[in-house]
N, C-alpha and C positions, 0 to 999 in steps of 0.2 A: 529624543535621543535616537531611535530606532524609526524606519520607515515602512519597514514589511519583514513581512517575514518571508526569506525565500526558497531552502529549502527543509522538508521535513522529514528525516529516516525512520524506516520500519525496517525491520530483520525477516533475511529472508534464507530461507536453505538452499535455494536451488535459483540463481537470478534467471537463466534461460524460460523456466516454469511460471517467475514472477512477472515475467515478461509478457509468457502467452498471457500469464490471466490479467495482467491491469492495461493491457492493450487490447487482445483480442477480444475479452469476453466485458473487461468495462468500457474500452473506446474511448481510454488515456491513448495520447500519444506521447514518442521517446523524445526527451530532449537531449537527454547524450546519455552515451555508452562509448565510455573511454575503455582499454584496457590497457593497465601500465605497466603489463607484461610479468614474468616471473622474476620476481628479486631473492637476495639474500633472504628478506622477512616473510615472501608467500604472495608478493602481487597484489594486485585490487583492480575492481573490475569497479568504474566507477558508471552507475546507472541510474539516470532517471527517467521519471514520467509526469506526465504533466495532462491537465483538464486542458483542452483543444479551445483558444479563445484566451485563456486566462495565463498570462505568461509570466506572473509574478509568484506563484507557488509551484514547485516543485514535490516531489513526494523520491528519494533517493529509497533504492531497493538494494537493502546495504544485506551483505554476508557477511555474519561479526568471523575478524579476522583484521589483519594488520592493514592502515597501521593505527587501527581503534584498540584493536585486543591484543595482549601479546598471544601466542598458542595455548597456553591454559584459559586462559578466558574466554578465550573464543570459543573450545569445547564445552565449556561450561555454558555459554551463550546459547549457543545451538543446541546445548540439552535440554537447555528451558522454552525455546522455539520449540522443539519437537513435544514439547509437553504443554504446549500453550500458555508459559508461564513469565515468556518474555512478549505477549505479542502487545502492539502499541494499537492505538487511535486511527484516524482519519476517517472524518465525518464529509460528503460530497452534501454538497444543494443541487436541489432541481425545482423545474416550475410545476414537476407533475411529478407527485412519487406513485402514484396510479400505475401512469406509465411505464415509468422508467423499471417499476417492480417489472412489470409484465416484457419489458425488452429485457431485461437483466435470466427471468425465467427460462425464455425464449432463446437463451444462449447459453444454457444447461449452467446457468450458478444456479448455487445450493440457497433458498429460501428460505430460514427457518420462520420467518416472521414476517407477517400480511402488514402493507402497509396501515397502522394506527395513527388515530387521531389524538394528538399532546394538547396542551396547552399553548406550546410553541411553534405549532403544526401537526404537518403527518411525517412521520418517519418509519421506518423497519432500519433492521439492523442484519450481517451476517458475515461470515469469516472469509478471508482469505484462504489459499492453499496450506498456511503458514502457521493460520491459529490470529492471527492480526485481525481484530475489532473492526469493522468496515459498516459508517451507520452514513443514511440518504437521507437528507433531509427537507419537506418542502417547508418555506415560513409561513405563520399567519400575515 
């Protein structure tokens, strides 16, 4: 029925901020940043990013707000963002989570966890600006 999945939202408070960080400091590139200006409803600022190579996933850097939320829910969205109680997923592979820890450190993200050995591999895990789950994965 379905062929891929292409894009995937995370909420973010501030897309400018989400920007620097899943560009500059992860080394996503944009693959659009629409802005469909100020409406009746509040506008949308539509933005993604994307792994460099890999053009079938997407990762949209959504500010809940119209026309996903009406105005009450979208504050109530953003209150649970700011309290870390809305943040989602997105799990990245690599071929070396060695590395990629030690270039990821190397561009002042925040660490809390040394790349470990799974079952499944090696992984570590760590937040976004946002409160958003961000875990690296290499395979066995």
């Amino acid at each position: 029925m379905f062929s891929h999945i292409s894009i995937t939202a995370v909420h973010v408070l501030d897309q400018d901020e989400a920007l620097d960080f899943y560009v500059g400091k992860l080394g996503l590139e944009v693959r659009s940043d629409v802005d469909f200006g100020a409406t009746d409803d509040g506008g949308m600022r539509w933005l993604t990013v994307g792994v460099p190579g890999d053009k079938q996933r997407e990762i949209m850097l959504e500010k809940p707000g119209r026309p996903n939320h009406d105005p009450a829910s979208a504050e109530e969205a953003r209150e649970l963002v700011t309290k870390g109680g809305a943040a989602g997923w997105v799990i990245f592979e690599t071929d070396d989570a060695q590395r990629t820890h030690a270039e990821l450190k190397a561009k002042g993200v925040e660490l809390p966890e040394e790349p470990t050995g799974r079952p499944y591999g090696i992984d570590f895990g760590f937040r976004d600006p946002f409160g958003n789950n961000l875990r690296v994965t290499q395979r066995r």
